[in-house]
C-alpha positions in Angstrom: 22.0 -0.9 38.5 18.2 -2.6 37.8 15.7 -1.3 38.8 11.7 -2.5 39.3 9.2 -0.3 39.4 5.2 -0.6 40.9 3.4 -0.3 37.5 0.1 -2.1 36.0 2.6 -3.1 32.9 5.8 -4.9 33.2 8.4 -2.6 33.7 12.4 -3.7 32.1 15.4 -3.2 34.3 16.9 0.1 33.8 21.0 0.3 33.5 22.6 3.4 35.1 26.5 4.2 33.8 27.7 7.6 34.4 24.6 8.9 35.1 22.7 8.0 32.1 19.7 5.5 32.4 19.1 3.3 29.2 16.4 0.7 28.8 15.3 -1.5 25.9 11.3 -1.7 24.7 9.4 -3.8 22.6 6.5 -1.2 21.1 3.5 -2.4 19.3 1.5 -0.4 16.6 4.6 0.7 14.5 3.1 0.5 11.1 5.6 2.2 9.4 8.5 5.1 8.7 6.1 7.9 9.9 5.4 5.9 13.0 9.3 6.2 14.2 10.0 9.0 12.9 6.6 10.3 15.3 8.0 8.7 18.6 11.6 9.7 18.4 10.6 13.5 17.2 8.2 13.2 20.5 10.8 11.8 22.8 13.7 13.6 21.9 11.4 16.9 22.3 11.9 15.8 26.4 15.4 17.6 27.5 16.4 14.7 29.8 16.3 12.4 26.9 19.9 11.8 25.3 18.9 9.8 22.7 15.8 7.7 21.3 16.5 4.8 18.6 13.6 3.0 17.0 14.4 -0.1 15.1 11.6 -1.2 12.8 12.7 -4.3 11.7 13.1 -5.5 15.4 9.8 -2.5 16.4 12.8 -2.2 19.3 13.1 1.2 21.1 16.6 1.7 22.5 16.1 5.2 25.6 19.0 7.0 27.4 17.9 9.6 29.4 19.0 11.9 32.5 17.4 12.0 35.7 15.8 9.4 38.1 15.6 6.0 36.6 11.6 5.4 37.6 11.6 8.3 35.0 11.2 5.1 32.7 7.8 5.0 33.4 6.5 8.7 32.5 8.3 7.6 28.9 6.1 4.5 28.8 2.9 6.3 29.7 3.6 8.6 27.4 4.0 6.4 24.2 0.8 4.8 25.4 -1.1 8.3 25.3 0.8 8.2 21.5 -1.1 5.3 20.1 1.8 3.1 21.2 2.3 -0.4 23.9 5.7 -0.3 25.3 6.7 -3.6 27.0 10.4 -4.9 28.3 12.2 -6.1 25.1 12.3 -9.9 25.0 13.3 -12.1 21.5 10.8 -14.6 23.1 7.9 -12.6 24.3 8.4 -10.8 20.6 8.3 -14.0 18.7 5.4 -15.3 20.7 3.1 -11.8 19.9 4.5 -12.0 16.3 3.2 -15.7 16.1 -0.1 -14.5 17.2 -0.1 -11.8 15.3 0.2 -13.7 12.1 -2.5 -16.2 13.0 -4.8 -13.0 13.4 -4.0 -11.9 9.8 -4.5 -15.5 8.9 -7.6 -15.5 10.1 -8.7 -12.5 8.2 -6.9 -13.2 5.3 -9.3 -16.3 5.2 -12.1 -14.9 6.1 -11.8 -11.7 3.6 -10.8 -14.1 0.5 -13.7 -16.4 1.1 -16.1 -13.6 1.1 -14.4 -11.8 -1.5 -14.6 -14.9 -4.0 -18.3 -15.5 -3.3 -19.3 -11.8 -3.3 -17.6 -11.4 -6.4 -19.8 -14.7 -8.4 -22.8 -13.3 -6.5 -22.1 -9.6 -7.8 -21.0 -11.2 -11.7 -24.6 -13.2 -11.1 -26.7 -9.6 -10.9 -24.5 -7.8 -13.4 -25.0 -10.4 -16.6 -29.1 -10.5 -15.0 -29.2 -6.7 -15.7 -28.8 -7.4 -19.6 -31.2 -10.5 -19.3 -34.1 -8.8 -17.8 -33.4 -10.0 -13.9 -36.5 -9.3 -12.4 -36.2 -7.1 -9.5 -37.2 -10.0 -6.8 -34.2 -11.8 -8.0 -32.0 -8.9 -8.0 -32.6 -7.8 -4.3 -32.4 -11.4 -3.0 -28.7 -11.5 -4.7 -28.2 -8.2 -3.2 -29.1 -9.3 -0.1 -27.1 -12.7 -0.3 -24.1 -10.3 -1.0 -25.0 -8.1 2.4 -25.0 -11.4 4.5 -21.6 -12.4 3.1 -19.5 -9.5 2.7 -20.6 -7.3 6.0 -19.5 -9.7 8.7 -16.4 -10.4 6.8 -15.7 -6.7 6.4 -16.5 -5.9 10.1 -14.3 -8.6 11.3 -11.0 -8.8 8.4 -11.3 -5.4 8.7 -10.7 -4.8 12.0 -6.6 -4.7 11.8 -7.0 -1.2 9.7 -10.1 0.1 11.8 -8.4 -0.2 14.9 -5.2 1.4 13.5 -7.2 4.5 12.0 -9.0 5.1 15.2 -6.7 5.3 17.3 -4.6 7.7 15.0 -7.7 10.0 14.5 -8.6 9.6 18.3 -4.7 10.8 19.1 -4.8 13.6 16.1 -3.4 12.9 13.2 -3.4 10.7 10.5 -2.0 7.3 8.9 -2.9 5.4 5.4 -5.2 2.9 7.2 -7.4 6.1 8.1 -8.5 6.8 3.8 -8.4 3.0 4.0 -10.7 2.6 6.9 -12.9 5.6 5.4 -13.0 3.8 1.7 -14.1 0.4 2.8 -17.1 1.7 5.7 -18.7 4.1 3.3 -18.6 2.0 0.2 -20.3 -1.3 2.6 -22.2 1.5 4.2 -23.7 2.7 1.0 -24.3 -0.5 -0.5 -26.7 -1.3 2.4 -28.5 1.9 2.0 -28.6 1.2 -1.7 -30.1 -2.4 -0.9 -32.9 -1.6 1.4 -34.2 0.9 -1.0 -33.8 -1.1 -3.7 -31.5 0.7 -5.8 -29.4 -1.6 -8.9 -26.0 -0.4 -8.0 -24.4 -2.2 -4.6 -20.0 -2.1 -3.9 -19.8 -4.9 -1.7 -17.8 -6.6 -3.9 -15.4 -3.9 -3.8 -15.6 -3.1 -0.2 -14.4 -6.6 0.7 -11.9 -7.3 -2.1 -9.9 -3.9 -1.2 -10.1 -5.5 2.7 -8.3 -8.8 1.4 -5.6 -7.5 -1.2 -4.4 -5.2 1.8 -4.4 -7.7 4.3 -2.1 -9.9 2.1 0.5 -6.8 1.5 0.1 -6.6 5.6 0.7 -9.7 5.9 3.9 -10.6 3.8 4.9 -7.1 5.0 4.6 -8.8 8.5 6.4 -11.8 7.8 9.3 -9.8 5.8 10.2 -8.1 8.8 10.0 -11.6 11.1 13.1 -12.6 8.2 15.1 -9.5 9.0 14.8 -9.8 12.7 16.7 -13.5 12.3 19.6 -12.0 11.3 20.8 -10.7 14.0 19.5 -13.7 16.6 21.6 -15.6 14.3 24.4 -13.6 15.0 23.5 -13.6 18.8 23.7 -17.7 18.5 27.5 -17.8 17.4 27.9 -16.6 21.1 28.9 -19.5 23.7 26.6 -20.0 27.2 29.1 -22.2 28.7 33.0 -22.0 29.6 35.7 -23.9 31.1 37.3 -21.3 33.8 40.4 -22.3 35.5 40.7 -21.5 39.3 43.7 -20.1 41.1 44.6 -23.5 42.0 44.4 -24.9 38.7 41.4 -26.9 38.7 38.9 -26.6 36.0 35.5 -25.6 36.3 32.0 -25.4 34.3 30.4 -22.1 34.5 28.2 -19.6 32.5 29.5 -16.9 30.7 27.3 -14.3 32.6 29.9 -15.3 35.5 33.6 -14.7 33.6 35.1 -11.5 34.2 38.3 -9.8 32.6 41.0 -11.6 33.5 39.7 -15.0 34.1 41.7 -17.7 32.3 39.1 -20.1 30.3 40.1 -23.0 28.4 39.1 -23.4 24.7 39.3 -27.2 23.1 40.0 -27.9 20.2 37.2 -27.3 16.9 35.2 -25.4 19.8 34.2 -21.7 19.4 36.2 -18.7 21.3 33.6 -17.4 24.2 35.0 -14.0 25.2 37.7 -11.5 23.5 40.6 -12.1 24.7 44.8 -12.7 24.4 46.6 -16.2 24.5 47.6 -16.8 27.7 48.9 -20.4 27.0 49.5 -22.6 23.5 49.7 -22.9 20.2 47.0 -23.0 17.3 45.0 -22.0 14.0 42.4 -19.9 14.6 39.2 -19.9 12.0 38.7 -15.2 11.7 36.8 -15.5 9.2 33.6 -14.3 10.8 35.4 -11.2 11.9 37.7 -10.7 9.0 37.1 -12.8 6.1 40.1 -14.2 5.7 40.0 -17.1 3.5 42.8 -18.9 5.5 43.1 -19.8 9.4 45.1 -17.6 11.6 48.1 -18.7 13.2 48.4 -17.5 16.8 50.2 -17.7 20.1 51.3 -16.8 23.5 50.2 -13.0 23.7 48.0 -12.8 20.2 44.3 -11.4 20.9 41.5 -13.9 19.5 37.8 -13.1 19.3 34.7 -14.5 20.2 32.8 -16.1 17.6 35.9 -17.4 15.9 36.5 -21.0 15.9 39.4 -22.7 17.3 40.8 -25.2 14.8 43.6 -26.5 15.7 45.3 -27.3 19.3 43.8 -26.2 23.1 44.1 -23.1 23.9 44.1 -20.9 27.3 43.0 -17.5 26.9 42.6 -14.2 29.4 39.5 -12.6 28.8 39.4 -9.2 28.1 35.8 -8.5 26.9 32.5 -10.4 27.5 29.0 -10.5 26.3 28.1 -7.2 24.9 31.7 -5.7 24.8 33.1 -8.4 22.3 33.4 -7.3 18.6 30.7 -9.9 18.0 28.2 -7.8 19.9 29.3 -5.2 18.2 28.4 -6.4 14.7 25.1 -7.2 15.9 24.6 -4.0 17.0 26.1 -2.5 13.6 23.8 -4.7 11.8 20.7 -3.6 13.5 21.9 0.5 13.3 22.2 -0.6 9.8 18.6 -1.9 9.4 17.2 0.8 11.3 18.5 3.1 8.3 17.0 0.9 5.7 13.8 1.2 7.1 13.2 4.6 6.8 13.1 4.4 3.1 9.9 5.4 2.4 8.4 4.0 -1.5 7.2 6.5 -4.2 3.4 5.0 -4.0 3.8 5.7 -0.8 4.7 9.2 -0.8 2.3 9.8 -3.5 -0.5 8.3 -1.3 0.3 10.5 1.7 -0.8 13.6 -0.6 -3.1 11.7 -2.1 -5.4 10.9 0.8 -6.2 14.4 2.2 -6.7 15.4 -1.3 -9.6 12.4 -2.4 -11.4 12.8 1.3 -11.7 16.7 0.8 -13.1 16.4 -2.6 -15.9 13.8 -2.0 -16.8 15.8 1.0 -17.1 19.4 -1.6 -18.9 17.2 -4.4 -21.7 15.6 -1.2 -21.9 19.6 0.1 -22.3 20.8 -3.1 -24.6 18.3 -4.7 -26.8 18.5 -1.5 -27.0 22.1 0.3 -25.3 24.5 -2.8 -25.6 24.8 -5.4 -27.9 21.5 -6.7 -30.0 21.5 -3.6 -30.6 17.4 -4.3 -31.7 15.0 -1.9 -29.2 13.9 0.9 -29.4 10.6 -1.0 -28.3 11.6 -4.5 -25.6 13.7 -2.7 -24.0 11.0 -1.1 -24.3 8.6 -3.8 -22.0 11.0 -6.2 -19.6 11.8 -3.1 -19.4 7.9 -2.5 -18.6 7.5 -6.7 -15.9 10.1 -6.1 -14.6 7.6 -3.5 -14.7 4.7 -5.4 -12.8 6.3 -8.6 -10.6 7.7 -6.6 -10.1 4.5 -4.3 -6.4 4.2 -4.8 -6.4 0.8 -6.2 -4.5 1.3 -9.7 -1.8 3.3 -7.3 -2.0 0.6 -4.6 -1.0 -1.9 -7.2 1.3 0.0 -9.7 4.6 -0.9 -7.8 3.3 -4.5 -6.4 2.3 -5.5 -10.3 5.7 -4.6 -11.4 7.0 -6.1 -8.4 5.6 -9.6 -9.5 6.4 -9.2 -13.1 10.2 -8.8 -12.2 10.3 -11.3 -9.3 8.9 -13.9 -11.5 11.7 -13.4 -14.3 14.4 -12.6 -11.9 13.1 -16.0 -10.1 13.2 -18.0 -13.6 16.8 -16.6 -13.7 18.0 -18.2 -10.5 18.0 -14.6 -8.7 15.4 -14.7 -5.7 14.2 -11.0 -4.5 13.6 -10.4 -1.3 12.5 -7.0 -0.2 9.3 -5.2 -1.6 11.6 -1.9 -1.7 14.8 -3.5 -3.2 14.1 -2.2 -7.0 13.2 0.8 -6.2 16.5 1.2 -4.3 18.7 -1.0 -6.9 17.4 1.4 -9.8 19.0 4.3 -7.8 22.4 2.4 -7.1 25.6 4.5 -8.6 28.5 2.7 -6.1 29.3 -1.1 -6.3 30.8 -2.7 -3.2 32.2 -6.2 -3.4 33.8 -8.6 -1.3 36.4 -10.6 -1.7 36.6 -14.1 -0.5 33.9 -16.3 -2.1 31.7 -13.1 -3.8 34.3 -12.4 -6.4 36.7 -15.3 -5.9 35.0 -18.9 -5.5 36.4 -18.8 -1.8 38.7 -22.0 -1.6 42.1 -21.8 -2.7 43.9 -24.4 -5.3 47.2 -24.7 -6.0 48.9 -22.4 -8.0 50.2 -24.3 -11.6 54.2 -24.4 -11.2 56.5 -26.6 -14.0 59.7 -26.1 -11.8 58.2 -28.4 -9.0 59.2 -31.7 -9.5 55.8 -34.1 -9.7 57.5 -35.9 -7.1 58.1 -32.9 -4.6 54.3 -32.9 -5.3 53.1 -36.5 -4.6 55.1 -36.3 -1.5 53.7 -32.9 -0.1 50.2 -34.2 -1.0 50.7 -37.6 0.8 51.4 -35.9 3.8 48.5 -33.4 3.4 46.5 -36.1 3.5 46.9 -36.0 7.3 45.7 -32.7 7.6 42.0 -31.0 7.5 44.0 -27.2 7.1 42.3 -25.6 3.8 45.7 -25.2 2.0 46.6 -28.9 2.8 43.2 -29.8 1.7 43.5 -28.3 -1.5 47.3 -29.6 -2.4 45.4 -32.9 -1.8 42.6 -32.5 -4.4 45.1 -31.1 -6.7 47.2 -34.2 -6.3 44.2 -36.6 -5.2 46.1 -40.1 -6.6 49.5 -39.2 -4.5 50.2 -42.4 -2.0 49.2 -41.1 1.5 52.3 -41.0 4.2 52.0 -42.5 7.7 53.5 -41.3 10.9 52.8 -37.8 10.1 52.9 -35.5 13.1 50.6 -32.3 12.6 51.5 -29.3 14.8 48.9 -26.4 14.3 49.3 -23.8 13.0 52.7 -24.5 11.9 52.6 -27.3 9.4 53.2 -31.5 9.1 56.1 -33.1 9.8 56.9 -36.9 9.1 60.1 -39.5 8.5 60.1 -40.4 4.9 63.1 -43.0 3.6 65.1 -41.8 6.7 64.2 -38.1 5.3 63.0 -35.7 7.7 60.4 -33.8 5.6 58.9 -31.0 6.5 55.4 -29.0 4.9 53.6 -26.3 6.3 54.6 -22.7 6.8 57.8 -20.9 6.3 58.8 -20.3 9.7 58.1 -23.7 10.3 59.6 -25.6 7.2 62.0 -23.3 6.0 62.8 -20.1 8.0 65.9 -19.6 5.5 63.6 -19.0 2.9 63.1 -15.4 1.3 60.2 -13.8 2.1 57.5 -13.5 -0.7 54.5 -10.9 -1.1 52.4 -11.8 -4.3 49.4 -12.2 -2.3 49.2 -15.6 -2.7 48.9 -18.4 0.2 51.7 -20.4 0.7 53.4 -23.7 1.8 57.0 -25.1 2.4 58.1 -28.3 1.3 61.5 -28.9 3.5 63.4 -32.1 3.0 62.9 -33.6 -0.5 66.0 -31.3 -1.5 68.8 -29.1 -1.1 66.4 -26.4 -0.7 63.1 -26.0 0.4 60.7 -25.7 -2.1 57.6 -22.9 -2.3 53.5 -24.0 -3.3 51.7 -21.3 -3.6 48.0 -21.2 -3.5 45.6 -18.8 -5.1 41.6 -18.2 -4.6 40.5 -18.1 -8.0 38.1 -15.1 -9.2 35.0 -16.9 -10.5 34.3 -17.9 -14.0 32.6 -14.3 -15.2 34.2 -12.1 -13.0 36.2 -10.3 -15.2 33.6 -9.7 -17.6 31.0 -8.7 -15.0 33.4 -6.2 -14.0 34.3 -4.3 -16.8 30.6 -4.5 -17.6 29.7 -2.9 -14.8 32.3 -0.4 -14.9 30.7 1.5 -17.7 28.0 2.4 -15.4 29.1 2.5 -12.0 31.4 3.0 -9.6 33.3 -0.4 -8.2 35.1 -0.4 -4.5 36.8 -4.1 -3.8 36.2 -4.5 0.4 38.1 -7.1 2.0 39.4 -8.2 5.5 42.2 -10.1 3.7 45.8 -9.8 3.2 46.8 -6.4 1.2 49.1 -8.5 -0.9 45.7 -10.7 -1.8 43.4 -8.0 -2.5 45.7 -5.8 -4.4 46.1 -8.9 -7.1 42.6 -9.7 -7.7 41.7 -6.0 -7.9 44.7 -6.2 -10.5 43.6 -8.7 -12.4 39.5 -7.7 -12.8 40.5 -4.5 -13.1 39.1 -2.6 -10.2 41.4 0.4 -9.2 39.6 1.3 -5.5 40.2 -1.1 -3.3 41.0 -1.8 0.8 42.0 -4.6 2.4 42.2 -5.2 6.3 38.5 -4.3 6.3 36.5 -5.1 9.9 33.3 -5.2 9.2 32.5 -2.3 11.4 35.0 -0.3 8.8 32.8 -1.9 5.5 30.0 0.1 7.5 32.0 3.3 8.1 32.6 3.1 4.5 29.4 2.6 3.3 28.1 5.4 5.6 31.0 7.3 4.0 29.5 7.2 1.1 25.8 7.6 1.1 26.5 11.1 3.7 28.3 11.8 0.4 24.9 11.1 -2.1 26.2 7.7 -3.2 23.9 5.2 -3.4 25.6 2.2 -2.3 25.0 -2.0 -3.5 27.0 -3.8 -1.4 27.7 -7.2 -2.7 29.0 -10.2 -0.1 28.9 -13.7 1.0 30.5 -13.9 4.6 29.2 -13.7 8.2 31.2 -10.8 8.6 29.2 -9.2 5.8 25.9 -9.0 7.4 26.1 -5.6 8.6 27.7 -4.3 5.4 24.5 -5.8 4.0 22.2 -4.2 5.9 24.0 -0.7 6.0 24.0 -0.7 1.8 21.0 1.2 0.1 20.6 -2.3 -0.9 22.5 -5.5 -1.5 23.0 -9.1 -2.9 24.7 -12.3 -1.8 25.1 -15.7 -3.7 22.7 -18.5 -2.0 25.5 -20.2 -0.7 27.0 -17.2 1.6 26.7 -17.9 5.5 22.9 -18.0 6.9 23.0 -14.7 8.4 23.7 -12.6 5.1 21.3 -14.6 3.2 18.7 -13.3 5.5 20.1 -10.0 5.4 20.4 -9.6 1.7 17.7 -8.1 -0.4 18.6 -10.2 -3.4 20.3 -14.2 -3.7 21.4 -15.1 -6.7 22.1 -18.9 -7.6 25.2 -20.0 -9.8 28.9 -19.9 -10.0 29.1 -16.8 -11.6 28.6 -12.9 -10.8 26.2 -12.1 -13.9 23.1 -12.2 -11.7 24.3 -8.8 -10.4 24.1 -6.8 -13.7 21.2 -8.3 -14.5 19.4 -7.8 -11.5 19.9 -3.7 -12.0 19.2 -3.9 -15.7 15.6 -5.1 -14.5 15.4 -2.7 -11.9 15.8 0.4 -13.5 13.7 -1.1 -16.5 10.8 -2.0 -13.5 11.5 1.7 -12.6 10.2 2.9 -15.6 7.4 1.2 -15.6 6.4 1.7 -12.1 6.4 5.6 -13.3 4.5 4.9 -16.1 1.8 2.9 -14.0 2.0 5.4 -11.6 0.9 8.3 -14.4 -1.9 6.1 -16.0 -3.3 6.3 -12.7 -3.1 9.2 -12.1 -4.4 10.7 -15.3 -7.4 7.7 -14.6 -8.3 10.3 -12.0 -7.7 13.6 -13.6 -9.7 12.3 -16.2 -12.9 10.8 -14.6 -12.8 12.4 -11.3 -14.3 15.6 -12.9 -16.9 13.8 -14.5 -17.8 12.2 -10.9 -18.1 14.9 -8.9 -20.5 16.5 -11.6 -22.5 13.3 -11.2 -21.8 11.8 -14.4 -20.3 9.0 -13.8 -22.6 6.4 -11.2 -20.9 4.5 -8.7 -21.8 1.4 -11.0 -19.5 3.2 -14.0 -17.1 3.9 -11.1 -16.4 0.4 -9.9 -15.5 -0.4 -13.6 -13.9 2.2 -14.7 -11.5 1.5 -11.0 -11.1 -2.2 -12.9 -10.1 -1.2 -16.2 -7.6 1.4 -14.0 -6.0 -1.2 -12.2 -6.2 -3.9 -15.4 -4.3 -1.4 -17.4 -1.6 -1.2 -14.6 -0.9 -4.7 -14.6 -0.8 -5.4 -18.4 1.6 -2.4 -18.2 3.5 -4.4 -16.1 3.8 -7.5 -17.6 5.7 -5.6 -20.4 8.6 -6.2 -18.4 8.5 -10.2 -19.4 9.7 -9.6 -23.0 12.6 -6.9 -21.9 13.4 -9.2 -18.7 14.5 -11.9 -20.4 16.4 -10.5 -23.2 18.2 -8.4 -20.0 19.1 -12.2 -18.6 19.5 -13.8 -21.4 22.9 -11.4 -21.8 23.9 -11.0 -18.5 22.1 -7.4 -18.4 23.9 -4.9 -20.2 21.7 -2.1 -20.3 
C-alpha cells in the first residue's frame, strides 16, 4: 500500500504489511553519534513506533510504526521541531545535496585558508614591529588590515558551525560546534574591541585559523562518509533491470524486473548475471557463487538446484523459476547486512571526543566565573579588563592541542603505513585496531592467493599431462585454465566438445578422451576428500587418472600466522568446501575454523563475538565479505579484493603477502600510546596555565602562544612514531 499525503515537504510512500507502516527518510543535520542516538531515543519514546534505525553513513532513517499511515507526517514534523530535515530517501536526490554540500565547504574551506594565510603574515608583521619600536600608527593600520580580512571570512566560513550551534541551543541542548561557535565569535569579537581602542593584543589570526583547520576535518569527514555510502550502491548495481520471461505459450519476452513474480520462468544466457533467486527449471551449467559464497570454483548445477541473484552464469543457458525478487533475494539481504553493519560502526564515538564533551561545559563555566569575578566580586575591575582575562581563559583553553592530538598521530601513522604500501582509510580505524583481540580471516584470495594450480604429482605420466592440457586449452573453467598454465607448451587438441559444468570431451588417435569431473570422466572412480579441486583424465589408460588442484596459501602466511598467534585470537571464515578449509587451517596452523560460511553467518559470528567483549578484525577480499567488513570493530582487505570491500575496508594493504596485517596493529597500538600521551600534555597545558589565566596573569597575547607551543608539542610528540613505524615494517610488526 503507498500512500501520498497533502504536506508543504515531499512526503515518501508508506508500505503497510500486517499492520505495520514503514517508510525510508533522508535527514539532514546528523553531525554525529549523539545526533542518532538523540532521534531514535526521541522516536522510540512514541508507543506506536516499533522501531527507529538511523544509518549514519547513509544519514538514512528506516520507521515502523502502528497506527494510521498519514501518521508519517506527525514523525516528520517532529524531527523538524528536533533540529532535523526529513525528506523521502532517494540515492539521487542524496548524492545531488551531498554534491552541493561539498562545494559549500569548498567554498569556505577557500575562503577561511586565504584569510588565514594573510592574517597570519599580517599578524607575524605587528608581532616582530613590537620588538622594533612599530609606532602605534603602523600598528593599528595592520590591525585594522587584519579586521577587514579575517571578519568577513569568519562570518561567512564560519557559518557551517554557527548554524549548527544555533539551532542546538535554540532546541536545548548542546553539540561541539556550540564551544566552537562560542570560541571563534568572542575571540573576533574581542579583537575588534581591542582594535578600536587601540589596545596591542588582537586574535584574529586565531579566530580564523581555528575556522579553517575544522572546516577541513568537516570536510574529509564529509567525503569519508560519501566512500562508505558506495558500498552498498555497488552492491545494489550487481542487481539486473532487465529479464527475458517466457510466456505460457512459449514465446519470449523483454520486461523489467519490477514486473517478474514467483513463479515466472526467465531465461538466463550464457556469461549473463542471475536476476532473481530461484531453482533450475530447465538445463545444464557452471554457475560463478562466489559473491554469495566465496567459493573459489564454479558451481555445477541442474534441473531442481536453487541459484541466486548476483551470481553469474558461466557456462550453458539456463531457465530458471523465480522464487524471490528485488528486496527478498539474498543479495538484498547482504546490502541490508552491510548497512546494519555500518550503522554499528558509526556509533563509535573517539577518545578526543569524549574528552571534549566534558570538556566544553567545563572551559565555558570557567571563563564565565574568572569575567564575574574579575568584574563584579571580588576585583571590582572594569567590564573591559574582566572580559579580556575571561576571553584569555578562552583562548588557553581553546581545545586546539586536544583537537589535534589524535589527527597528528593520525598523519604520522598514515604517512608510514602509506610508505609501506598499507593505505588507511578511516579517521577512527587505530583507535579501534589498537583494541582488536579476535582475528577473522578469509579464505579464498586473503590467505590463499585465490587461483588454484595444479597439485605436483610424479605418478602422472607427462604425457597424461600434455594431453589433458591440450584439451584445456578449449576451455575458460578456472581448473582448466590453470592445468593449461601449468603445462603452457602442451600442443592444443581440436574438435573438443565442452559441456558445462561437466568437463571436455574430444577424439584423440581414435581415443575417446574424456577431462573434467568425476561423474563426468570417470564415475567408477573412488571418491576423494582432501579438500583439494579435482579433474579426471578418462581415456589415455586403463584407468582414469586424478589432477588435483590446490589454492596455494600466500608466500608469508604461515609466518604471519603463528606471529599473530602470540597475541591474538585467529578464526579461519570461509564459504568453501569443509574438506578445503580444514587443510589450510591445517597447514598455517589455525585450530578455529568454519567453512560453509554465508556471509550473513560471517556477521552472526562477528556479532557473536563482540556481544561477548571481543573486539573483532575481520580480514577479507571477496564481494561476499563486504558486510563482514563492515560488521568487524574494524577490518582490512588487500587492494586487489572486489570494489565493494575495498570501499568498505578501513585499511588496503598492497603486496602478495599478509605481513601488512601485523604491522598495521603494531603501529596502532604504538599510535595509541601516543595519542594518550598527547592527550595528557594537553591536558596538563591547561591545568597548568589555566590558573594563572583566570588570576590574570597570563594576557591573551601570552595565551595565543602558549596555545602554539601546546599544539607544537603535540605534533613533535607525534612524529615520534616515524622512527618506531619503520622499524615495526621493516620486520613485519612483531610487537
Amino acid at each position: 500500500m503507498s500512500i501520498a499525503v497533502d504536506h508543504p515537504r515531499a512526503i515518501p510512500p508508506v508500505e503497510t504489511k500486517g499492520g505495520v507502516n514503514s517508510t525510508m527518510l533522508a535527514i539532514d543535520g546528523i553531525h554525529c553519534a549523539a545526533c542518532v542516538q538523540r532521534i531514535e531515543r526521541t522516536l522510540a519514546q512514541d508507543p506506536d513506533v516499533v522501531s527507529a534505525r538511523v544509518n549514519f553513513t547513509t544519514r538514512r532513517l528506516a520507521l515502523s510504526w502502528k497506527g494510521a499511515p498519514e501518521h508519517a507526517v506527525d514523525y516528520i514534523e517532529r524531527l523538524d521541531d528536533m533540529g532535523f530535515t526529513a525528506r523521502p530517501f532517494d540515492t539521487g536526490v542524496l548524492n545531488s545535496a551531498d554534491a552541493a554540500s561539498d562545494r559549500k565547504l569548498m567554498r569556505a574551506m577557500a575562503v577561511a585558508g586565504f584569510a588565514a594565510g594573510n592574517v597570519m603574515w599580517l599578524a607575524i608583521s605587528v608581532w616582530a614591529g613590537v620588538f622594533a619600536d612599530m609606532g602605534p600608527a603602523t600598528k593599528g593600520m595592520l590591525q585594522w588590515l587584519q579586521a577587514l580580512i579575517a571578519l568577513p571570512a569568519i562570518a561567512y566560513s564560519g557559518m557551517t558551525f554557527y548554524t549548527s550551534a544555533w539551532n542546538a541551543v535554540r532546541r536545548g541542548h548542546v553539540n561541539m560546534d556550540v564551544p566552537i561557535s562560542i570560541g571563534v565569535i568572542l575571540a573576533a569579537g574581542m579583537s575588534v574591541v581591542q582594535t578600536v581602542i587601540g589596545a596591542d593584543d588582537v586574535y584574529y589570526d586565531a579566530a580564523i585559523s581555528l575556522v579553517f583547520l575544522l572546516l577541513v576535518g568537516r570536510f574529509l569527514d564529509q567525503r569519508a562518509r560519501g566512500r562508505a555510502r558506495e558500498a552498498a550502491a555497488h552492491l545494489l548495481s550487481l542487481t539486473v533491470t532487465e529479464v527475458t520471461r517466457l510466456t505460457d505459450d512459449g514465446r519470449a519476452e523483454l520486461v523489467d524486473i519490477e514486473r517478474v513474480r514467483p513463479g515466472d520462468h526467465l531465461l538466463v544466457a550464457a556469461g549473463a548475471r542471475l536476476p532473481v533467486d530461484g531453482v533450475v527449471f530447465a538445463g545444464r551449467s557452471a554457475i560463478d557463487t562466489s559473491t554469495l559464497t566465496g567459493e573459489s570454483v564454479p558451481a555445477t548445477i541442474g534441473v531442481g538446484d536453487q541459484v541466486f541473484a548476483g551470481t553469474i552464469n558461466t557456462g550453458n543457458a539456463l531457465t530458471v523459476e523465480a522464487r524471490a525478487i528485488g528486496g527478498d533475494t539474498v543479495l538484498a539481504e547482504i546490502v541490508r547486512c552491510m548497512e546494519s553493519a555500518e550503522q554499528g560502526r558509526a556509533r563509535f564515538v573517539v577518545l578526543a571526543d569524549r574528552l571534549a564533551r566534558l570538556y566544553a561545559p567545563v572551559v565555558h563555566s570557567l571563563a564565565a566565573i574568572t569575567f564575574v569575578g574579575w568584574w563584579l566580586w571580588p576585583m571590582s575591575a572594569p567590564w573591559t579588563e574582566a572580559l579580556l582575562h575571561a576571553v584569555a581563559v578562552l583562548i588557553i583553553t581553546c581545545p586546539c592541542a586536544l583537537a589535534i592530538a589524535v589527527p597528528a598521530v593520525q598523519v604520522a601513522s598514515s604517512g608510514r603505513l602509506f610508505r609501506r604500501g598499507i593505505l588507511l582509510k578511516s579517521a577512527t580505524a587505530l583507535e579501534r585496531l589498537a583494541d582488536i583481540d579476535t582475528i577473522i580471516f578469509d579464505k579464498t584470495g586473503t590467505l590463499t592467493e585465490g587461483r588454484p594450480e595444479l597439485v605436483e604429482n610424479r605418478d602422472l605420466p607427462a604425457a597424461a599431462l600434455d594431453l589433458a592440457s591440450g584439451l584445456a586449452a578449449a576451455s575458460r573453467h578456472p581448473l582448466a585454465q590453470a592445468l593449461r598454465r601449468a603445462r603452457p607448451d602442451a600442443p592444443t587438441q581440436g574438435g573438443v566438445i565442452e559441456f558445462p559444468g561437466d568437463g571436455l570431451e574430444a577424439t584423440v588417435d581414435g581415443r575417446l578422451i574424456r577431462l573434467g569431473r568425476r561423474g563426468f570422466a570417470a564415475p567408477e572412480a573412488p571418491e576423494h576428500d582432501d579438500g583439494d579441486g579435482e579433474m579426471w583424465l578418462a581415456g589415455f589408460g586403463p584407468a582414469a587418472l586424478r589432477l588435483a588442484f590446490r589454492d596455494r596459501p600466500r608466500v608469508d602466511a604461515a609466518r604471519v600466522v603463528a606471529e599473530l598467534s602470540q597475541r591474538y585470537r585467529l578464526v579461519l571464515l570461509s564459504g568453501d568446501r569443509p574438506a578445503a578449509v580444514a587443510q589450510l587451517a591445517e597447514t598455517l596452523g589455525i585450530r578455529d575454523w568454519r567453512a560453509g560460511q554465508r556471509p550473513a553467518d560471517k556477521v552472526a559470528m562477528i556479532e557473536g563475538l563482540k556481544a561477548e567483549g571481543g573486539k573483532v578484525l575481520m580480514v577479507g577480499d571477496g564481494i561476499n565479505d563486504a558486510p563482514s567488513l563492515a560488521a568487524a570493530d574494524a577490518s582490512m582487505a588487500p587492494s586487489a579484493a572486489a570494489d565493494i570491500s575495498r570501499t568498505a575496508a578501513d585499511v588496503l594493504f598492497q603486496g602478495a603477502g599478509l605481513a601488512a596485517v601485523p604491522a598495521t596493529l603494531s603501529v596502532a597500538r604504538r599510535s595509541q600510546v601516543l595519542v594518550r600521551e598527547n592527550l595528557g600534555i594537553s591536558l596538563l597545558y591547561n591545568v597548568t596555565l589555566v590558573p594563572l589565566a583566570v588570576l590574570g596573569v597570563v594576557t591573551p597575547l601570552l595565551a595565543a602562544v602558549a596555545m602554539s607551543v601546546s599544539s607544537l608539542t603535540v605534533i613533535l610528540n607525534a612524529l615520534r612514531l616515524g622512527k618506531a613505524g619503520r622499524e615495526d615494517l621493516t620486520r613485519g610488526g612483531a610487537a
